[in-house]
C-alpha positions in Angstrom: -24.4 18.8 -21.6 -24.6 17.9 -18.0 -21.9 19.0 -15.9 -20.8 16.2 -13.8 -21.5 16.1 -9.9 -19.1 13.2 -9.1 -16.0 11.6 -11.3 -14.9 7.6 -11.4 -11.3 6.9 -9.8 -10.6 6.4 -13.3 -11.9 9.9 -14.6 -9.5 11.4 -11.3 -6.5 9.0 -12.1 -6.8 11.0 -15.6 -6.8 14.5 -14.1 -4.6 14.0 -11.3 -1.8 12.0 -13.6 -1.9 9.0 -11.1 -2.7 5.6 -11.6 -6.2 4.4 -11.0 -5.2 2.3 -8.2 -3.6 4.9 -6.6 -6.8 7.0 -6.4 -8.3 4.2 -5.3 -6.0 4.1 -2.4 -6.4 7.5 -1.6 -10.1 7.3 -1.4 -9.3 4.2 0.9 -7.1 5.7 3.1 -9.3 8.9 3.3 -7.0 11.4 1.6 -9.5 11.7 -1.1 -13.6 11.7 -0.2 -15.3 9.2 -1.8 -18.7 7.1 -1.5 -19.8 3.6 -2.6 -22.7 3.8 -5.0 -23.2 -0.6 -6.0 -20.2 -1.2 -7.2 -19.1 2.1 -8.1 -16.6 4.4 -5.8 -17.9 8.0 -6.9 -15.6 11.1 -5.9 -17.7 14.1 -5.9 -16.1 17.4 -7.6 -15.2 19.1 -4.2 -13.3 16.1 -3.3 -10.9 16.2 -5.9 -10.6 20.2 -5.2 -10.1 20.0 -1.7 -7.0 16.9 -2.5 -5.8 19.4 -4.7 -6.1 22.7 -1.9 -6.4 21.5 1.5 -5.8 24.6 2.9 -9.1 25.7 1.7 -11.2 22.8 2.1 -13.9 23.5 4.5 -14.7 21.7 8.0 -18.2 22.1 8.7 -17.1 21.1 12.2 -14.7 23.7 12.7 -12.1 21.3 14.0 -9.4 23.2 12.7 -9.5 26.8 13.8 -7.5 29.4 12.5 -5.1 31.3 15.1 
């Protein structure tokens, strides 16, 4: 089996316990990364673990330095 790369809102509304739209707001807002693939919004993996742990999501532009 494949491990999946990137989920559905619906597939993250399942984990998260939310409601689909609400992921779908999230990703809107930019709480949650997302992309547009078509029709689709995909949500890679690290997306939904960085929602989960922001204090450990990574900025590759080091915006947010550590004092």
């Amino acid at each position: 089996m494949v491990e999946k790369l990137a989920y559905s809102a619906k597939e993250v509304a399942q984990m998260l316990g939310l409601s689909e739209w609400k992921v779908r707001e999230l990703c809107y807002r930019g709480e949650i990364r997302s992309l547009k693939a078509g029709g689709r919004l995909l949500i890679p993996k690290a997306a939904v673990d960085e929602f989960l742990n922001p204090a450990h999501a990574i900025d590759p532009w080091g915006t947010h330095s550590e004092q």
